[in-house]
C-alpha positions in Angstrom: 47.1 -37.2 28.5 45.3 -36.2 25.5 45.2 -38.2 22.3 44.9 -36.4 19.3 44.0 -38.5 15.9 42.9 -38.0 12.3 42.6 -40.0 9.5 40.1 -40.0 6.0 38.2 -37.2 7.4 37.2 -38.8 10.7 39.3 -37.2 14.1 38.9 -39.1 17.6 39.9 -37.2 20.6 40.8 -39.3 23.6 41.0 -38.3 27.6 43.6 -41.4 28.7 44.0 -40.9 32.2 42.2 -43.8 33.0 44.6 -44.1 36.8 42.7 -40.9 37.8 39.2 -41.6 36.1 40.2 -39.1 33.7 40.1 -36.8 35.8 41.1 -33.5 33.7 43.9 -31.4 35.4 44.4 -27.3 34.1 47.3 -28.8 31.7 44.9 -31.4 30.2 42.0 -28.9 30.1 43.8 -27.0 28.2 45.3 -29.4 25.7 41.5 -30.7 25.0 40.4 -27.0 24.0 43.3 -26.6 21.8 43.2 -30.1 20.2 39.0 -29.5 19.6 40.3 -26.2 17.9 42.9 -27.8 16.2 40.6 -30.3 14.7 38.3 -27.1 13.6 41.5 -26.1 11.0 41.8 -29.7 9.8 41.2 -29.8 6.0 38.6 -32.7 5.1 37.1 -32.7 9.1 33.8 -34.5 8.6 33.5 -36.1 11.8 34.7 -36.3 14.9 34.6 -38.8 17.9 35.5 -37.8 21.3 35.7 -40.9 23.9 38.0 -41.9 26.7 40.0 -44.5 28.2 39.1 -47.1 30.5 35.8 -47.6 32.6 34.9 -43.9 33.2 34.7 -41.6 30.3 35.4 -38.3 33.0 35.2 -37.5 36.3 35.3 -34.0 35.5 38.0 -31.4 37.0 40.6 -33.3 39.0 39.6 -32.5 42.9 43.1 -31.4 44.0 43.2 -28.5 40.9 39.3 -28.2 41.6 40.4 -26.9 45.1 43.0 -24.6 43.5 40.4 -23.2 41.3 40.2 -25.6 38.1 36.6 -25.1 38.7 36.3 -21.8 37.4 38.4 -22.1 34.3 37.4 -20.4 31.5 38.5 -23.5 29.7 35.5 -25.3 30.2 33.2 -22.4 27.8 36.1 -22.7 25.8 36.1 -26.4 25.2 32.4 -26.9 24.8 32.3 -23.7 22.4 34.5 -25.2 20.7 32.9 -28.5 19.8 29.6 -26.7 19.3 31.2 -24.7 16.9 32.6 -27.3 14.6 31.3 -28.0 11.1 31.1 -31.7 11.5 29.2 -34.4 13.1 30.3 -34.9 16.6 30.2 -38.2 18.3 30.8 -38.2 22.2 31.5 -41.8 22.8 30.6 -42.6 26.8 32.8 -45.3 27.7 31.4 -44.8 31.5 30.6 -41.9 34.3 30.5 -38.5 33.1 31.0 -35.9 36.0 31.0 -32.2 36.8 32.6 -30.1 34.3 32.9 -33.0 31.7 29.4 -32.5 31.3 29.8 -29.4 29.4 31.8 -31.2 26.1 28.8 -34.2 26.2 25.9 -31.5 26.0 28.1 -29.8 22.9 28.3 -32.6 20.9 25.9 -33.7 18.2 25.4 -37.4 19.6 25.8 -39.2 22.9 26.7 -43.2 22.7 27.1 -44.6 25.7 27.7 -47.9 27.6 25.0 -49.5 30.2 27.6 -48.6 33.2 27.5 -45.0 32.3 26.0 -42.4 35.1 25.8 -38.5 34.6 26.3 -36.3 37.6 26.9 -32.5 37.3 26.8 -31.9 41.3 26.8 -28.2 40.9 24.4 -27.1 43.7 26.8 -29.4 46.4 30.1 -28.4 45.6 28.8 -24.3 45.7 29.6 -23.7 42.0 27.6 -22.3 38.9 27.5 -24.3 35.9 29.3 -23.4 32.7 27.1 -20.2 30.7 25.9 -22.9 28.2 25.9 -26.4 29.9 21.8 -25.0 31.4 20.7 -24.1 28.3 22.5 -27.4 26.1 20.9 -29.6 29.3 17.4 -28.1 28.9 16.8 -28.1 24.9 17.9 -31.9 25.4 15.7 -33.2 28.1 13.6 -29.9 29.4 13.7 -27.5 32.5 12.5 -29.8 34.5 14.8 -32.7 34.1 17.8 -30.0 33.5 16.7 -29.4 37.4 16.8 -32.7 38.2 20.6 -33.0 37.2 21.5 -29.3 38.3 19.8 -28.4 41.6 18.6 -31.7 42.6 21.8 -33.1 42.0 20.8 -36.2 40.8 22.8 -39.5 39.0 21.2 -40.3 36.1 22.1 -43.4 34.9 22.2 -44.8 31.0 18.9 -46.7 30.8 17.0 -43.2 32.4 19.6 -40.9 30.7 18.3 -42.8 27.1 14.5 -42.6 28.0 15.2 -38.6 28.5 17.1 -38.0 25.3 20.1 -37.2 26.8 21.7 -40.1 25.4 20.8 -41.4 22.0 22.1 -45.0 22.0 23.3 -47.6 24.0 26.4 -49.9 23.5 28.0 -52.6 24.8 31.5 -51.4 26.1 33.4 -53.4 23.3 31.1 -52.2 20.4 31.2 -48.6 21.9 33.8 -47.1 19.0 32.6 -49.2 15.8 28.9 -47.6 16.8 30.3 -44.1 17.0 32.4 -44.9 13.9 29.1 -46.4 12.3 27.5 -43.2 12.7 29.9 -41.2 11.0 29.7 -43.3 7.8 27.4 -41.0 5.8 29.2 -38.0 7.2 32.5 -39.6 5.8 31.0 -40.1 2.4 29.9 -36.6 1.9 31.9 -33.4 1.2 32.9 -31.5 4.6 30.6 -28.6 2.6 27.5 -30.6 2.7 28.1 -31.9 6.2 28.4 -28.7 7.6 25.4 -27.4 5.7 23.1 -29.7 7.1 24.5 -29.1 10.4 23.8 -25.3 10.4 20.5 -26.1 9.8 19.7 -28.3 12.9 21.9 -25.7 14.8 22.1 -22.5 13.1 24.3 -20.1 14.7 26.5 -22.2 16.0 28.5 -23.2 13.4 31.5 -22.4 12.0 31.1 -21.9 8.1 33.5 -24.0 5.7 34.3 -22.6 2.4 
């Protein structure tokens, strides 16, 4: 299930299949994508949050759908274009373990909170599968080639305290102050016009921002 929410300016976007690790099936994929564009048409949208439920935050493409080709859904480009492309400050709120494809919607967003438990693994080079088009190049302008090799053809788990010394997370949190950080964040954004917001974000990412009139 995908929670969709938005209130004063601010939208949170929540994965809650917390049974499955949040493992994301074709259905949900696809419902994420949509409610990320969805949010891009919202009048007001200075900020967004995007977080999950329970003790893993995503273990990336459910392994049954993975099998059945999941893997290679255009989805995944179209969700992390998507939230690269939005006007606003976006907030990915680690609530635990990111995994394969999940990946891709962490590198897009603006900010990465996460809490101590949280490990990133994009296993890439095991399972026989190519990264997302813009997940190597997010990766890399984060932490460098190198490290981006680490992740992607080493294959290795990087967990929050290492993930926070590379810069691929910006903050940590203790799981039960996780949301009021991300929501801390988004103060000034919140007190500014969704104009000015999205002006100062095309020029820390120009190009890849939608323009708001």
């Amino acid at each position: 299930m995908i929670l969709n929410e938005f209130a004063g300016g601010l939208g949170r976007i929540t994965i809650a299949r917390p049974e499955k690790a949040n493992a994301l099936t074709g259905a949900m994929l696809g419902t994420l994508a949509s409610a990320v564009e969805d949010m891009a048409g919202r009048p007001g949208l200075r900020a967004l949050i995007l977080t999950g439920v329970g003790q893993v935050f995503s273990a990336g493409a459910d392994l049954d759908e993975a099998r059945a080709g999941l893997a290679l859904s255009p989805d995944w480009e179209r969700l992390s274009g998507a939230l690269a492309a939005l006007p606003c400050l976006t907030v990915a709120a680690l609530n635990g373990p990111v995994a394969g494809g999940a990946m891709g919607m962490v590198l897009a967003c603006d900010l990465r909170l996460a809490v101590p438990e949280t490990r990133l693994f994009y296993p890439v080079m095991r399972l026989g599968y190519l990264p997302q088009p813009s997940d190597p190049l997010r990766l890399a302008a984060l932490v460098g080639p190198a490290r981006a090799g680490m992740i992607l053809m080493a294959g290795q788990k990087i967990g929050a305290a290492e993930a926070l010394a590379w810069g691929l997370v910006d903050r940590l949190c203790e799981q039960g102050g996780l949301l009021p950080a991300a929501e801390a964040l988004c103060a000034d954004a919140l007190a500014a016009s969704p104009g000015h917001v999205a002006a100062i974000k095309a020029m820390i990412r120009p190009g890849g921002v939608r323009a708001v009139s």
